[in-house]
C-alpha positions, -999 to +999 in steps of 0.1 A: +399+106+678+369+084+672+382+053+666+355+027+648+371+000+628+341-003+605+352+037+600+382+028+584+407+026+548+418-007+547+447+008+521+471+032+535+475+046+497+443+058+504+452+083+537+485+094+518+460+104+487+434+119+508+462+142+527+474+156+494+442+160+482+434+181+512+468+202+518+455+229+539+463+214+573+453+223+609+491+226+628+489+223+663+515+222+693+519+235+726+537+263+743+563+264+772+530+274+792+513+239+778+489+262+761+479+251+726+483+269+698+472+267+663+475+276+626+467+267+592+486+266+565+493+244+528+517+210+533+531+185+507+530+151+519+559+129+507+567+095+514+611+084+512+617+055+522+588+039+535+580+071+559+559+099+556+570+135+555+548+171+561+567+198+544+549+238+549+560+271+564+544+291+590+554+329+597+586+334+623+583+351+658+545+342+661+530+319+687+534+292+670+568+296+657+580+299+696+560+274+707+572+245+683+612+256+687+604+246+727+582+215+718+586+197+685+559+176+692+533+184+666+494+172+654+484+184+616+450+173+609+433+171+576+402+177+573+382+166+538+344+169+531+313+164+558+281+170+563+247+167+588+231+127+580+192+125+589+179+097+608+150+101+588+165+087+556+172+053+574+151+024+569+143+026+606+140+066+614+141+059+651+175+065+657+199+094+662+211+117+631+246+118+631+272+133+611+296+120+582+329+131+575+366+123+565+397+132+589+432+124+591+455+131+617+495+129+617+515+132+648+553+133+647+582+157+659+589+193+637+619+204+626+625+238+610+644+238+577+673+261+562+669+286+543+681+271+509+650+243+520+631+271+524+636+285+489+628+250+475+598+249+491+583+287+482+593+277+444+577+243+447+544+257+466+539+282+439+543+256+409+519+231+427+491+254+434+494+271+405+498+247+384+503+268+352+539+274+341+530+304+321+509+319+349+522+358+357+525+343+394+550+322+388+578+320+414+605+332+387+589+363+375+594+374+412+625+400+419+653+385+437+650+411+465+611+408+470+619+371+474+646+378+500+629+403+520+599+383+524+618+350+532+635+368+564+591+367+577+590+323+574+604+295+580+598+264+566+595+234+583+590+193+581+574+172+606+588+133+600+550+111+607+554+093+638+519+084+641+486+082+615+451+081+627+422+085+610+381+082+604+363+075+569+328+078+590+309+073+556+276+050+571+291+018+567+276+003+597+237+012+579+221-011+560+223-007+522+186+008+519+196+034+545+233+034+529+217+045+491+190+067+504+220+087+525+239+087+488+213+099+471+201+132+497+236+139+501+242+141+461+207+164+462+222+189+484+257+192+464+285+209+479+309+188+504+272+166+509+276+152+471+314+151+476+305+125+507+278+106+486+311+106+454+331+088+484+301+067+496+296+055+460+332+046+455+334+023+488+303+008+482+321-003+447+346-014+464 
């Protein structure tokens, strides 16, 4: 990982906030071949006790599935806005463009859960990301036997955080006309851009 310290939270609060605002993580392990293999999928992240877990399920008998029941050792990485920066809207143009963005990345060891975990974590995906208890979707207006059959195609699983690494590469090492003038063409363009100039704006407050 690039690893600045000018690119950096100084509050860990803040990589805990950005992972659950950002839920759909990249998984990754290897396979008995050392091969890597890869899928994404929705996490909670939940700290007891002072540690940090990943809770999510991925589909059984896939490549990933086999690959993490021979090596535990996985890498989720989440991944929140970005976007192209110009050279030409720093005080001095003659430099390289470069790009800004936000990335966390969580190492640690995977476990897979049982199936009552399992349930748990289907009924509390649904209320999260629904977030409506009188939505038609809800988990309970699902038949028993839909909810079985389809459990018998997942697992769930929780990966205890071992190791947190991260970039917040946001401009901090321009100078504040440079620093501004990014804010403001990234809010023009809207999108993930303005979401970058929102983050910009907030650590310059800071």
């Amino acid at each position: 990982m690039y690893d600045v310290p000018y690119f950096k939270a100084t509050d860990p609060a803040e990589l805990r906030a950005f992972m659950q605002a950002h839920p759909f993580a990249l998984l990754a392990g290897v396979n008995a071949n050392r091969q890597p293999v890869a899928t994404q999928v929705p996490v909670f992240t939940d700290e007891r006790d002072g540690r940090l877990f990943i809770t999510g399920h991925i589909q059984r008998k896939t490549d990933h599935h086999r690959a993490f029941e021979q090596h535990p050792d996985a890498l989720l990485v989440f991944t929140g806005p970005h976007a192209y920066v110009s050279a030409s809207w720093y005080s001095d143009p003659q430099q390289a463009s470069t790009w800004n963005y936000m990335s966390v990345h969580a190492r640690g060891r995977l476990r897979f859960l049982n199936e009552e975990e399992l349930l748990r974590l289907l009924e509390r995906t649904t209320a999260h990301f629904e977030n409506n208890p009188h939505s038609p979707a809800g988990f309970h207006h699902l038949p028993p036997a839909y909810v079985q059959q389809h459990m018998k195609a997942i697992v769930a699983f929780e990966v205890q955080v071992q190791q947190l690494e991260h970039v917040f590469k946001l401009s901090q090492n321009r100078d504040r006309q440079s620093y501004d003038t990014i804010i403001d063409r990234l809010q023009e363009q809207g999108g993930e851009a303005a979401q970058l100039a929102t983050a910009m704006q907030r650590l310059k407050q800071e």
